[in-house]
N, C-alpha and C positions, 0 to 999 in steps of 0.2 A: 136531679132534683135540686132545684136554686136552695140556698141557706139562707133562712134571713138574719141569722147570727152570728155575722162568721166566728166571731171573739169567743163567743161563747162557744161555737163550733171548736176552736181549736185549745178551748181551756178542757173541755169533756175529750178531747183525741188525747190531750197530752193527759189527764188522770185516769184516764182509761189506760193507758198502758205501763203507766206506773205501778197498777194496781194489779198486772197479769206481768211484771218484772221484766217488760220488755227493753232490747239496749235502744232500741230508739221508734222513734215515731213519723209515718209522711202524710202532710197538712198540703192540704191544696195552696199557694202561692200568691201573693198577695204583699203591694208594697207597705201594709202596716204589719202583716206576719213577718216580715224580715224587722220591718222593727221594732217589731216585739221581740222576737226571738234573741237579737243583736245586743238588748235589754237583758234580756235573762241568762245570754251568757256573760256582760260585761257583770253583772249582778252575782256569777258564781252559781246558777240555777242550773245549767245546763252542762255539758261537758263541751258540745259545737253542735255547729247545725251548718247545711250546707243544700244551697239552690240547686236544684234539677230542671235545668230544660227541656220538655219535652215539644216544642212545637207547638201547643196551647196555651195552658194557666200556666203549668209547669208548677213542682211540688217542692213543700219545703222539708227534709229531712233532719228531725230533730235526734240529738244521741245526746240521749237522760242520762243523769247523776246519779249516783250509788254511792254510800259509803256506807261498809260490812253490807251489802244485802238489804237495806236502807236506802228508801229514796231523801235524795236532799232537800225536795220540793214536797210537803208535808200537807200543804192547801192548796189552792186556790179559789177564790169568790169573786164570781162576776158581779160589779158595780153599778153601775151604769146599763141600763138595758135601752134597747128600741121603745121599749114603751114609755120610761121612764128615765130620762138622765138626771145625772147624779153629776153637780160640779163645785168645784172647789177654788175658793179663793187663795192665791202667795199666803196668806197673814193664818189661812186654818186649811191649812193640807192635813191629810189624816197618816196616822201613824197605825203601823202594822204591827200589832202584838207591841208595841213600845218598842219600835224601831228595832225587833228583831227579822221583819219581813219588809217588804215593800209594796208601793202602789202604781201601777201605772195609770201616766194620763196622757191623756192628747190635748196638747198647747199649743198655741199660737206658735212657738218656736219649734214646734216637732211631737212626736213621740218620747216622753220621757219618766223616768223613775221622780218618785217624791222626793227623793234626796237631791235631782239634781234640779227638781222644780224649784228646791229651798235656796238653791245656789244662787240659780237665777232669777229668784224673785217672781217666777210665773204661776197663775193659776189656770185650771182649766178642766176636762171631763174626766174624773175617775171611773178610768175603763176595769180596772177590778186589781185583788190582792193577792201579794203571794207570800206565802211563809214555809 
C-alpha cells in the first residue's frame, strides 16, 4: 500500500518505537530518508543508522538514543504537509524550543538543519521539528 506521506510515515515509525523502548527501527529507503537520518545523527538524535539492500527499495535501519532508559528524541512535529506547505525565509527560520531542538528543511542546497540554513543564508520548506 503506496504512502502518501512518507516524512510523516517515517516521523510516526521512529515515535512509535521510542515509545515501546525499541534499540532501533526499519524505514523503507529513500534518498531523503538517508538524509534525514544522516541529519539526525550529525544532530546527536540518533545513535547510527545503516542502509540495507535488499534488491528493491531496500530499508533504512535506524538505532535510537537512550540515555538512563530515556529517549533523546522527546518530539517530533510534522510541518509542512502535502496538503499544506509550510516555508521559511534565511531572515525568519523557526526556532525549536529556543534552539534547544531543531528543524529540518529542504533547500535549494540540500536537505538540511535550521542551524546550518542560518550558516548558509538559505530558506526553504520546513519539513518538521525535533526536540
Amino acid at each position: 500500500m503506496p504512502v502518501t506521506d512518507p516524512i510523516a510515515d517515517y516521523l510516526t515509525r521512529i515515535r512509535n518505537a521510542l515509545q515501546v523502548g525499541k534499540k532501533y527501527v526499519d524505514i523503507p529507503a529513500s534518498n531523503l530518508k538517508k538524509h534525514i537520518s544522516q541529519i539526525l545523527l550529525d544532530e546527536h538524535y540518533i545513535s547510527n543508522y545503516i542502509v540495507i539492500d535488499d534488491g528493491v527499495q531496500g530499508s533504512i535501519r535506524i538505532y535510537l538514543k537512550y540515555d538512563r532508559d530515556t529517549s533523546v528524541i522527546t518530539g517530533l512535529k510534522r510541518i509542512s504537509k502535502p496538503g499544506l506547505r509550510r516555508y521559511a525565509k534565511a531572515a525568519n527560520l523557526p526556532r525549536v524550543l529556543n534552539n534547544l531542538g531543531i528543524a529540518v528543511l529542504s533547500t535549494p542546497v540540500g536537505v538540511i538543519s535550521n542551524k546550518e540554513a542560518k550558516l548558509k543564508n538559505v530558506g526553504g520548506e520546513v519539513l518538521f521539528y525535533v526536540w
